[in-house]
Backbone atoms as SQL, in Angstrom:
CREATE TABLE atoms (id INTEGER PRIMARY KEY, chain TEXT, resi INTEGER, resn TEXT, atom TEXT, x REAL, y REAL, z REAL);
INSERT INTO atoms VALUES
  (1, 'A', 1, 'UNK', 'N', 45.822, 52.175, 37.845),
  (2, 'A', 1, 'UNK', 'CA', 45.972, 51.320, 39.002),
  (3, 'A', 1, 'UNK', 'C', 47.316, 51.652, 39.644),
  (4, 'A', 2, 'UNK', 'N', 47.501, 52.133, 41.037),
  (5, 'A', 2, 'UNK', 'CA', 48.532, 52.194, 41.252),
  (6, 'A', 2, 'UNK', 'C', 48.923, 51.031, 42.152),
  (7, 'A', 3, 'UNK', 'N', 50.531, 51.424, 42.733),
  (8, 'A', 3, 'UNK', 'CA', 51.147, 50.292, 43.918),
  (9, 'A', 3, 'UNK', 'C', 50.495, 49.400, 44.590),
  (10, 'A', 4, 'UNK', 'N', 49.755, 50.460, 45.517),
  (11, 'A', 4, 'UNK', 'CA', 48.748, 50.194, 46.411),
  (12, 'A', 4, 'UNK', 'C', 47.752, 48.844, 46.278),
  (13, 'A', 5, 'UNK', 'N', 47.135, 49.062, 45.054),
  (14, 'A', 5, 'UNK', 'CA', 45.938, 48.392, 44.386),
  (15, 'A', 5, 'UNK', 'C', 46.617, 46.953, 43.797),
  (16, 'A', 6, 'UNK', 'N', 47.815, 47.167, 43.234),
  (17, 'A', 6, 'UNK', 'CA', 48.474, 46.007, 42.463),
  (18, 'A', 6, 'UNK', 'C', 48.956, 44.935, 43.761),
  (19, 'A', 7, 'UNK', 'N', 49.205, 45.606, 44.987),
  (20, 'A', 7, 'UNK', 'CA', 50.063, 45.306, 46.006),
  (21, 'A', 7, 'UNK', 'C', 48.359, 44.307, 47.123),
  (22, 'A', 8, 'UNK', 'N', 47.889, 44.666, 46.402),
  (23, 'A', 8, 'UNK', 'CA', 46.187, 44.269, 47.542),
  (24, 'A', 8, 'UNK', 'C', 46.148, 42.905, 46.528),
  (25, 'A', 9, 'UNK', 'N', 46.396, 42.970, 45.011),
  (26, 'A', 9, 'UNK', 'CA', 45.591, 42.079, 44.284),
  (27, 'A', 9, 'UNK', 'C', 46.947, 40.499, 44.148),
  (28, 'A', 10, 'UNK', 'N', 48.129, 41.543, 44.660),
  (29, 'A', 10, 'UNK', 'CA', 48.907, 40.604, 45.012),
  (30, 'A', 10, 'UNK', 'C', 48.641, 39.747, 45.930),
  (31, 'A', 11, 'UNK', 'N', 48.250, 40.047, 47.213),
  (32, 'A', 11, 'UNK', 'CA', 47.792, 39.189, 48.567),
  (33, 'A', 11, 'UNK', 'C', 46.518, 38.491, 48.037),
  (34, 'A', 12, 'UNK', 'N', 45.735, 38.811, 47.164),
  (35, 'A', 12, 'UNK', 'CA', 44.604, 37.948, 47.244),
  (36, 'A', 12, 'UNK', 'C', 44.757, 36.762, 46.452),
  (37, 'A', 13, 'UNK', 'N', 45.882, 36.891, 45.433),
  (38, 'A', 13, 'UNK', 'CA', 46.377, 35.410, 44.543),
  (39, 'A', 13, 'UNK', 'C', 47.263, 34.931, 45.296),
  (40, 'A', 14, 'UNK', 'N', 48.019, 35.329, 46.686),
  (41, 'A', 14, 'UNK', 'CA', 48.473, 34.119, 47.421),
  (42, 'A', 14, 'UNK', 'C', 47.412, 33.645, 48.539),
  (43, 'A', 15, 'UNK', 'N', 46.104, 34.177, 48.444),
  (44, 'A', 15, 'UNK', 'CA', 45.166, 33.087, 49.238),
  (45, 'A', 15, 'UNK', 'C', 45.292, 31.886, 49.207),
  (46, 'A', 16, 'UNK', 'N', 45.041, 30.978, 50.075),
  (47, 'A', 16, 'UNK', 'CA', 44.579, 29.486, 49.686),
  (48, 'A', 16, 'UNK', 'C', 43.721, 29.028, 49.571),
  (49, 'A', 17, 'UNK', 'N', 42.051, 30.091, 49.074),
  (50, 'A', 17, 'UNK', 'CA', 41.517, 29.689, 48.648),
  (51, 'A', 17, 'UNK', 'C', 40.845, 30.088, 46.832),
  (52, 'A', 18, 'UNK', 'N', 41.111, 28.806, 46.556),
  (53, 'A', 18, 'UNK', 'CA', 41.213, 28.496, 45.287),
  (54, 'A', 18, 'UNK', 'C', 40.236, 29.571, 44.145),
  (55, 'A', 19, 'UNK', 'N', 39.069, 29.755, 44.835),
  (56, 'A', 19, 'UNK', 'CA', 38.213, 30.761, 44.133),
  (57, 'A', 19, 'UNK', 'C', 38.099, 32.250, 44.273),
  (58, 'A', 20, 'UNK', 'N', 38.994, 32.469, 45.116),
  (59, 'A', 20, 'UNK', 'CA', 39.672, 33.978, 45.706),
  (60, 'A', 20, 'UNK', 'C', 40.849, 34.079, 44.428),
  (61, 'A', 21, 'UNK', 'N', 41.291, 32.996, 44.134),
  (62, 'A', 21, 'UNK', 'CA', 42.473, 33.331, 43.255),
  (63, 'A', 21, 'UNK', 'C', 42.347, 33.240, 42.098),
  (64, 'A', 22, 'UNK', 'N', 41.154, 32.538, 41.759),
  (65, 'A', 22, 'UNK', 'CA', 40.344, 32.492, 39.970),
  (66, 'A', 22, 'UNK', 'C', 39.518, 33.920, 40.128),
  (67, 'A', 23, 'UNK', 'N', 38.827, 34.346, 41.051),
  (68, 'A', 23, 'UNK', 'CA', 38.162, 35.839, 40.819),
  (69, 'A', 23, 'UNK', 'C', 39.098, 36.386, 40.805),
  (70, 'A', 24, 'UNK', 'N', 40.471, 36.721, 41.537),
  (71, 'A', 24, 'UNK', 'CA', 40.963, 38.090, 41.323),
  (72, 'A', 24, 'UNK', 'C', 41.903, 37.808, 39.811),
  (73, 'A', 25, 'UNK', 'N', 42.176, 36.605, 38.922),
  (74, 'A', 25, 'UNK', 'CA', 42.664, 36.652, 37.890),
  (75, 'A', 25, 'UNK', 'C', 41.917, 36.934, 36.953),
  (76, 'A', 26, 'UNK', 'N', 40.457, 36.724, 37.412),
  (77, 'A', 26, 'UNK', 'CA', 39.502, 36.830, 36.386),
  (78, 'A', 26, 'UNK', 'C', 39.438, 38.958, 36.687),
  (79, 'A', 27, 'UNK', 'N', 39.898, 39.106, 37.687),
  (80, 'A', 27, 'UNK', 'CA', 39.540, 40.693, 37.602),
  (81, 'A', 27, 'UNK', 'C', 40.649, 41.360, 36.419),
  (82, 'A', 28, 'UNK', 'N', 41.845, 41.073, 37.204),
  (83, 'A', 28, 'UNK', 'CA', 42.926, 41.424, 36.190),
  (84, 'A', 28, 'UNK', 'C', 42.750, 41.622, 35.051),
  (85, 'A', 29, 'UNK', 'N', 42.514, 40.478, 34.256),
  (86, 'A', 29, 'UNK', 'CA', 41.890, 40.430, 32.565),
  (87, 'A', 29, 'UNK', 'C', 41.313, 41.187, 32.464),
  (88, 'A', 30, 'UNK', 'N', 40.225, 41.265, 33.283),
  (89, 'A', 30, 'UNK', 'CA', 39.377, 42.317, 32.168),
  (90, 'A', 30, 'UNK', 'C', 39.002, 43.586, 32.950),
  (91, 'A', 31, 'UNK', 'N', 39.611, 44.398, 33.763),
  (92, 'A', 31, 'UNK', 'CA', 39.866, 45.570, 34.962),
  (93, 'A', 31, 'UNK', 'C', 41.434, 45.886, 34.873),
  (94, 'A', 32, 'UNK', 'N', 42.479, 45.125, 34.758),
  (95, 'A', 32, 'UNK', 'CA', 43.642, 46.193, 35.277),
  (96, 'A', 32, 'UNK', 'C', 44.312, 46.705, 33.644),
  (97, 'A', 33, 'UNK', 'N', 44.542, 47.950, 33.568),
  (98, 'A', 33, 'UNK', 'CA', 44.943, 48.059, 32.143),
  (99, 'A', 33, 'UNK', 'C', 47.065, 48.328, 32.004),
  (100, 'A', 34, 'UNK', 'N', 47.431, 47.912, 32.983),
  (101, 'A', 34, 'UNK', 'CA', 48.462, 47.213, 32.820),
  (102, 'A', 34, 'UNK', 'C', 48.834, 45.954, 32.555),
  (103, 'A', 35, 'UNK', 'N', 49.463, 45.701, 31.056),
  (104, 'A', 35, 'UNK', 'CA', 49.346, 44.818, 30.399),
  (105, 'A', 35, 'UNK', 'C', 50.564, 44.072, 30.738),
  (106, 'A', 36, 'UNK', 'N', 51.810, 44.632, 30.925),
  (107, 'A', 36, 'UNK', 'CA', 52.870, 43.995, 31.360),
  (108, 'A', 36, 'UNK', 'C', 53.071, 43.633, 32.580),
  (109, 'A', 37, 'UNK', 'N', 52.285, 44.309, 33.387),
  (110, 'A', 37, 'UNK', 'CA', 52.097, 43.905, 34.931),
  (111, 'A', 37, 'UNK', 'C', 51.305, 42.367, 35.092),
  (112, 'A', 38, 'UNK', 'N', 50.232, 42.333, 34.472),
  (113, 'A', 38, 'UNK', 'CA', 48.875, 41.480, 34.147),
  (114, 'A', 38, 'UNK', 'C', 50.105, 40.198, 33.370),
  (115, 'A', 39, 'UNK', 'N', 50.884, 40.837, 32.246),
  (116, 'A', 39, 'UNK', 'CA', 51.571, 39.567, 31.825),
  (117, 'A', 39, 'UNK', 'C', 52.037, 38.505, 32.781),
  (118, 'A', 40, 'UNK', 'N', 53.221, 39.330, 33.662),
  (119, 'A', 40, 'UNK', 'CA', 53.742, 38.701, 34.797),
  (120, 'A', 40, 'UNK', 'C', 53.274, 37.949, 35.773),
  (121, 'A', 41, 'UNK', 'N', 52.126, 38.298, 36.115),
  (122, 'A', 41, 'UNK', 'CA', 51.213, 38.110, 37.027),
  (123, 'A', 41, 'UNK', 'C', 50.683, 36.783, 36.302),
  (124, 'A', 42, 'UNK', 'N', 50.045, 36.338, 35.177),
  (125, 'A', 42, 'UNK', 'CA', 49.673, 35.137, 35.091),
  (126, 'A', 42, 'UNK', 'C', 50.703, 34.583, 34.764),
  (127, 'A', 43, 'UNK', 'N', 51.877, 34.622, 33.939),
  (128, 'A', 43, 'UNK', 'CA', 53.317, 33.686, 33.514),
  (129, 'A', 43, 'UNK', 'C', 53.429, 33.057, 35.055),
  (130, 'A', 44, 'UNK', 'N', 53.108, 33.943, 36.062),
  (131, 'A', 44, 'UNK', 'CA', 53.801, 33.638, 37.729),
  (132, 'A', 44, 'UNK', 'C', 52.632, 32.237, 37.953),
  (133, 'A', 45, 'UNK', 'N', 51.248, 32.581, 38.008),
  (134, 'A', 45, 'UNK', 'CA', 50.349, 31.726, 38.344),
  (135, 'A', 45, 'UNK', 'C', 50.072, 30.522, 37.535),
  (136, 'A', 46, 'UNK', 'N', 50.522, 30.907, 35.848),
  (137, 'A', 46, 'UNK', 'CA', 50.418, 29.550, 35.779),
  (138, 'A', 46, 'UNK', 'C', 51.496, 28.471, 35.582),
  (139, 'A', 47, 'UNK', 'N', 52.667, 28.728, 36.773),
  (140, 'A', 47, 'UNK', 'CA', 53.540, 27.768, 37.319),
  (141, 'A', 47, 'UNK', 'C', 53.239, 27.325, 38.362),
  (142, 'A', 48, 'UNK', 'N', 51.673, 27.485, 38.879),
  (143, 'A', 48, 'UNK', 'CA', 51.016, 26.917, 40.577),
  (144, 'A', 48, 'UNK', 'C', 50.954, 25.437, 40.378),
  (145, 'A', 49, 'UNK', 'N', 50.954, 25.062, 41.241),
  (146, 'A', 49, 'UNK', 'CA', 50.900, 23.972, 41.563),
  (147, 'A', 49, 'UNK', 'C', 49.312, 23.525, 41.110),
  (148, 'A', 50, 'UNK', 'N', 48.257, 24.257, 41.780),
  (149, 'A', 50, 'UNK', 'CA', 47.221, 23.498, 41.450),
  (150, 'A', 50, 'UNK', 'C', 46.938, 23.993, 39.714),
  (151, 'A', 51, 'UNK', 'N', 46.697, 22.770, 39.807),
  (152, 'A', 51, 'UNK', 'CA', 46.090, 22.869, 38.025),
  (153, 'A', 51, 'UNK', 'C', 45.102, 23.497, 37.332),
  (154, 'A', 52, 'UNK', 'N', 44.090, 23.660, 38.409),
  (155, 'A', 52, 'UNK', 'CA', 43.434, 24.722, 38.220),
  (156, 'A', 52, 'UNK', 'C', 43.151, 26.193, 37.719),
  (157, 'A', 53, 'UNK', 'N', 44.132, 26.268, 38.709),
  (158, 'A', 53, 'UNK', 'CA', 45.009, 28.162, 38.789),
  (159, 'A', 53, 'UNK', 'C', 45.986, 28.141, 37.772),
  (160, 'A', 54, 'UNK', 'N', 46.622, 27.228, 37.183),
  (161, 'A', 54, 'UNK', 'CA', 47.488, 27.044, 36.600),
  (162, 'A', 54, 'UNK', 'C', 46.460, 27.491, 34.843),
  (163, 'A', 55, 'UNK', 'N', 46.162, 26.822, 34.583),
  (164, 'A', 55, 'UNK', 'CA', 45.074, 26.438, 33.412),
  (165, 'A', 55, 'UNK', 'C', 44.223, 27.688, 32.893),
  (166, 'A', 56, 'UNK', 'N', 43.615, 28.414, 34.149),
  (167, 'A', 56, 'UNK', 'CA', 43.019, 29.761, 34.213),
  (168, 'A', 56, 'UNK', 'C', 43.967, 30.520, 34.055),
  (169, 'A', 57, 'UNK', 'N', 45.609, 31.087, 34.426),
  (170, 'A', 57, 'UNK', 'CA', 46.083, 31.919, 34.155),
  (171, 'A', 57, 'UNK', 'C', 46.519, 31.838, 32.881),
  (172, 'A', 58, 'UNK', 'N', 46.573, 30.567, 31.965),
  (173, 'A', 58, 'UNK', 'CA', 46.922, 30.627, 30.872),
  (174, 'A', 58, 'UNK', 'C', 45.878, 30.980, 29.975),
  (175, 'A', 59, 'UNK', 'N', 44.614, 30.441, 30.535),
  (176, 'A', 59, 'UNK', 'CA', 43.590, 31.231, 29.506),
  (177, 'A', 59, 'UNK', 'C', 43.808, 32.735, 29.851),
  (178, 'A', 60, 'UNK', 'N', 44.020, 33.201, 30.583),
  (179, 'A', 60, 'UNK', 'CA', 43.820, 34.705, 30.893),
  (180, 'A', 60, 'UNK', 'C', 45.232, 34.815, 30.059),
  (181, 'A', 61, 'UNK', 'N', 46.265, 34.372, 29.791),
  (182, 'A', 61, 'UNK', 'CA', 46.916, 35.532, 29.051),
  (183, 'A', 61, 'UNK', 'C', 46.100, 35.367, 27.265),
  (184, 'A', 62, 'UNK', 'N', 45.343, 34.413, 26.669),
  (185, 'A', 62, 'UNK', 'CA', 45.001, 34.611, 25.435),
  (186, 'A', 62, 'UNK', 'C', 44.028, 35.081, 25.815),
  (187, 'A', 63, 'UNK', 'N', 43.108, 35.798, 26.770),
  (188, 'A', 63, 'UNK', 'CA', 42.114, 36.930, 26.577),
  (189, 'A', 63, 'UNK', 'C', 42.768, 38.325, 26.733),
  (190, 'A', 64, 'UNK', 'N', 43.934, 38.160, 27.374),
  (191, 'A', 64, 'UNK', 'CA', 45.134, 39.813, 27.685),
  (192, 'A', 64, 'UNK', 'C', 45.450, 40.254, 25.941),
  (193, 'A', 65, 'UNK', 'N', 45.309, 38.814, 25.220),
  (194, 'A', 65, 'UNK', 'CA', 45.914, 39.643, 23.560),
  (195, 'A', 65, 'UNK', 'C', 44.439, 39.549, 23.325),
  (196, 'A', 66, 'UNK', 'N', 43.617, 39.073, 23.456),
  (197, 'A', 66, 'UNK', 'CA', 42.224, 39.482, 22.336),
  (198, 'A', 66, 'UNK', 'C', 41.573, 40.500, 23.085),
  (199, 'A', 67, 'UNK', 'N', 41.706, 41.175, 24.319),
  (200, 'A', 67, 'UNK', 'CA', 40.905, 41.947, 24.825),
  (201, 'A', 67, 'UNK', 'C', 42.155, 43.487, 24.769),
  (202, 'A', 68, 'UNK', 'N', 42.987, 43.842, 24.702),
  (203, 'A', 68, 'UNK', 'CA', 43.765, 44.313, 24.192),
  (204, 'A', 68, 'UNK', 'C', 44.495, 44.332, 22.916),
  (205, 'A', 69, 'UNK', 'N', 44.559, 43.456, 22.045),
  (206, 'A', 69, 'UNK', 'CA', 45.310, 43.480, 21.146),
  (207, 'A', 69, 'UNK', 'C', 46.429, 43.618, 20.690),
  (208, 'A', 70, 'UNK', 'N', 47.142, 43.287, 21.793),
  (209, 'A', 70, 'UNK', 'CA', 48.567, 43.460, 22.350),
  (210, 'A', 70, 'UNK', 'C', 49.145, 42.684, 23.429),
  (211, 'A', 71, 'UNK', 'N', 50.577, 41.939, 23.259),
  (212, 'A', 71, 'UNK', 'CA', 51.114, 41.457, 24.145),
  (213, 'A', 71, 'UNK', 'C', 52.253, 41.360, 24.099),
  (214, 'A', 72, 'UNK', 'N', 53.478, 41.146, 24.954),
  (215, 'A', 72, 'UNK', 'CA', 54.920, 40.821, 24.674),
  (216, 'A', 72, 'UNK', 'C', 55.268, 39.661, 23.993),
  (217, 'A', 73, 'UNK', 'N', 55.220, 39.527, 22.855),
  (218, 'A', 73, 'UNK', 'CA', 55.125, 37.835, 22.237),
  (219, 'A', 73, 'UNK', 'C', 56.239, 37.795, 22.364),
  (220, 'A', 74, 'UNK', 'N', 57.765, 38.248, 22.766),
  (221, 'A', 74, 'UNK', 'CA', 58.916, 37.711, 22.822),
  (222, 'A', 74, 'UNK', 'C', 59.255, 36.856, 24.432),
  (223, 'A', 75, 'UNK', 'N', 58.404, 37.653, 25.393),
  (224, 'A', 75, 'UNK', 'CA', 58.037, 37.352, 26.502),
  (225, 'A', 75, 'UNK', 'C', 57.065, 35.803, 26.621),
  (226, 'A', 76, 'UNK', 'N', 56.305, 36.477, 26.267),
  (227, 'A', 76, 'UNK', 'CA', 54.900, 35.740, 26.424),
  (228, 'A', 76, 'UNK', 'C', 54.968, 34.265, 25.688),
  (229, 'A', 77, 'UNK', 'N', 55.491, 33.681, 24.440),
  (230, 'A', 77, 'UNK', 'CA', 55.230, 33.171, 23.528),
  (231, 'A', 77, 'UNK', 'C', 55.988, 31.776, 23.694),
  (232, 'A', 78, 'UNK', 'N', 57.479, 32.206, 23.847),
  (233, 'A', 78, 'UNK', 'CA', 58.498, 30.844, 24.100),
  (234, 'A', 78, 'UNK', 'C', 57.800, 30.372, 25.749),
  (235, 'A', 79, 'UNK', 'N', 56.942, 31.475, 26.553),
  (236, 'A', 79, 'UNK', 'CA', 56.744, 30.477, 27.582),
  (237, 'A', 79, 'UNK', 'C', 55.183, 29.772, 27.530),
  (238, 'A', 80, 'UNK', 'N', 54.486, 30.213, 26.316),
  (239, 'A', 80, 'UNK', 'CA', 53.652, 29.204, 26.042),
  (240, 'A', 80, 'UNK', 'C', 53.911, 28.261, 25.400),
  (241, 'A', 81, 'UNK', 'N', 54.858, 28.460, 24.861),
  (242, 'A', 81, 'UNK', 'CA', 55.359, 27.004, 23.894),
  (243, 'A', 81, 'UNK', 'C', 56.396, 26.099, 24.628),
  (244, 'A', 82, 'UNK', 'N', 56.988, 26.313, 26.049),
  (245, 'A', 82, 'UNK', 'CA', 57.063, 25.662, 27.108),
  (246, 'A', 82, 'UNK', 'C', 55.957, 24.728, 27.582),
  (247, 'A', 83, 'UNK', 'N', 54.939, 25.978, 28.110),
  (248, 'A', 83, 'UNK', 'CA', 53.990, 25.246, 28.305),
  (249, 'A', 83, 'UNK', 'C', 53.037, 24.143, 27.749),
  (250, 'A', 84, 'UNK', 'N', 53.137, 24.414, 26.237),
  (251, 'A', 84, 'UNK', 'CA', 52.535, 23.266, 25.407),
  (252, 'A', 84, 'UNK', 'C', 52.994, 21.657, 25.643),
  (253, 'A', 85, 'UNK', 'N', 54.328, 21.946, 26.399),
  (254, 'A', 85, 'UNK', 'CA', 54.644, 20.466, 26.302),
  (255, 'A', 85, 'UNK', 'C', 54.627, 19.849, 27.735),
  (256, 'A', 86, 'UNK', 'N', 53.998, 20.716, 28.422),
  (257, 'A', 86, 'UNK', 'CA', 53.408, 19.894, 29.503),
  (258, 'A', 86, 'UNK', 'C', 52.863, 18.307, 29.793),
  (259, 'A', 87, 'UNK', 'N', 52.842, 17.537, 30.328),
  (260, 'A', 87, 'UNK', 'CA', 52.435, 16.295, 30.288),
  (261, 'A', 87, 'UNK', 'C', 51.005, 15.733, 30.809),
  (262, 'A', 88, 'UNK', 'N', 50.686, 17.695, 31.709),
  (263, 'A', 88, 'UNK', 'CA', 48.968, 17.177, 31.857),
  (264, 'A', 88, 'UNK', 'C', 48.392, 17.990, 30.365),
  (265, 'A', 89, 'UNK', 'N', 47.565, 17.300, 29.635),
  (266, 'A', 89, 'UNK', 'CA', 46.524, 17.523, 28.961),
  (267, 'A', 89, 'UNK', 'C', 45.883, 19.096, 28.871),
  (268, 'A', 90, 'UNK', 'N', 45.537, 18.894, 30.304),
  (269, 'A', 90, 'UNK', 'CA', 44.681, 20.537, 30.139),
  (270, 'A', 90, 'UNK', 'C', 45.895, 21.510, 30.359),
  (271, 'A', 91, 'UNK', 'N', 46.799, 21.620, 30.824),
  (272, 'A', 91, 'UNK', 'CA', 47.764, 23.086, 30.884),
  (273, 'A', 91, 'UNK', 'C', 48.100, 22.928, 29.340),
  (274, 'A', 92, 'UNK', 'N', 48.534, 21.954, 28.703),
  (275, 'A', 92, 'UNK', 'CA', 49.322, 21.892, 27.575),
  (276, 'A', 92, 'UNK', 'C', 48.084, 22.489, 26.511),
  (277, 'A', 93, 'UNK', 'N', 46.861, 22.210, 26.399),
  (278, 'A', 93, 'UNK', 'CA', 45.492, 22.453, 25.343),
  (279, 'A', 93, 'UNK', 'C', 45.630, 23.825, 25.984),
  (280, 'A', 94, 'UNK', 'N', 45.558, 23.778, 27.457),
  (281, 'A', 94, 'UNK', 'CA', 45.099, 25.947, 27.565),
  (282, 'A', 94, 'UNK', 'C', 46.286, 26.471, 27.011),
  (283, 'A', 95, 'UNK', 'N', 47.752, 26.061, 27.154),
  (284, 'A', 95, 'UNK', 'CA', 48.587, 27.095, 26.983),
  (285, 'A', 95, 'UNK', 'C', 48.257, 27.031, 25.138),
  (286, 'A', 96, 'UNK', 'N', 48.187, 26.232, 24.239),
  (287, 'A', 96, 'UNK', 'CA', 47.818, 26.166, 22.929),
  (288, 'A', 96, 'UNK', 'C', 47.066, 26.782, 22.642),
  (289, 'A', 97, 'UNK', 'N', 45.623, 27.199, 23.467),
  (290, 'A', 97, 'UNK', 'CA', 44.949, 27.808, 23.216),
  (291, 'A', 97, 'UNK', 'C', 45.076, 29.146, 22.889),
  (292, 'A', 98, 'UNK', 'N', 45.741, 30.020, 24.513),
  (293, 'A', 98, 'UNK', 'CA', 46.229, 31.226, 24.568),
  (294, 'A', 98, 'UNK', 'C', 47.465, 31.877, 23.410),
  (295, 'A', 99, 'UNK', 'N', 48.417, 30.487, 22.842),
  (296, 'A', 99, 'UNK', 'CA', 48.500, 30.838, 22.129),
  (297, 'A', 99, 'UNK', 'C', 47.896, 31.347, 20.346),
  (298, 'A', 100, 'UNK', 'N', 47.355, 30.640, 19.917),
  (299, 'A', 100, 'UNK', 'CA', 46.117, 30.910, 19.161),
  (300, 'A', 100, 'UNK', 'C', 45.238, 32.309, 19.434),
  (301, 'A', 101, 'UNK', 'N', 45.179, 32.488, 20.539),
  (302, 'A', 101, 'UNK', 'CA', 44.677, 33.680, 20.813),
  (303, 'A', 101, 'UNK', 'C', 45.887, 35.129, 20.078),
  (304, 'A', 102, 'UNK', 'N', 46.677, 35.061, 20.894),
  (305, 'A', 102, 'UNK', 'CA', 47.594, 35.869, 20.315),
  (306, 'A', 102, 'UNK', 'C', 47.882, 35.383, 19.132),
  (307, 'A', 103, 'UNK', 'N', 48.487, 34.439, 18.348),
  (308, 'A', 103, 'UNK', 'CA', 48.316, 35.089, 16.670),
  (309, 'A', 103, 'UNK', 'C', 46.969, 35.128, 16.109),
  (310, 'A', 104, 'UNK', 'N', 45.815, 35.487, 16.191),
  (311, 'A', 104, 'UNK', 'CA', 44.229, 35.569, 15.986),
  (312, 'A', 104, 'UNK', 'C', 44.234, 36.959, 16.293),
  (313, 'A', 105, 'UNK', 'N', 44.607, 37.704, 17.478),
  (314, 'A', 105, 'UNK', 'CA', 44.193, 39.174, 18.203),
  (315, 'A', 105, 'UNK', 'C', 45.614, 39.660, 17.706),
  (316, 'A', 106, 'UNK', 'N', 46.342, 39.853, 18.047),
  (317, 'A', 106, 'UNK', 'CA', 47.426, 40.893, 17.925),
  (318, 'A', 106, 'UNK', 'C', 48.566, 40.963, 16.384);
């Protein structure tokens, strides 16, 4: 994947519409095989505002370690365990989840 392609999939997760930005995270996962790029890219989304997008990028980083088997856990890890202590319910269970994912896959 080069610039170009990363730089297109950039504009389509600042759409405002909500299912433009769950398909192209859902592409990422399982299409771009830059893993540290893909890291960044959901750590970024799931600080959105909507909860939605938020919730989905955290599941997408525990499918980035089980569908790879690999991730930056020094990166990745203290900011799911940030995220665990969220005060909505579902970001705090997805980011728990994703973590579980990574010690399970990698």
């Amino acid at each position: 994947m080069n610039n170009k392609d990363k730089l297109h999939l950039e504009k389509l997760l600042n759409s405002e519409d909500e299912k433009q930005v769950a398909e192209t995270l859902l592409y990422i996962v399982y299409n771009v095989k830059d893993i540290s790029w893909s890291e960044e890219v959901f750590m970024r989304m799931a600080n959105n505002s909507n909860g939605d997008i938020c919730g989905l990028a955290l599941t997408c980083i525990g499918h980035l370690a089980r569908i790879n088997g690999k991730i930056d856990k020094g990166k990745v890890i203290p900011f799911l365990k940030e995220k665990m202590e969220n005060s909505n319910e579902v970001i705090s269970s997805r980011a728990e989840d994703a973590l579980d994912d990574i010690n399970v896959f990698t």
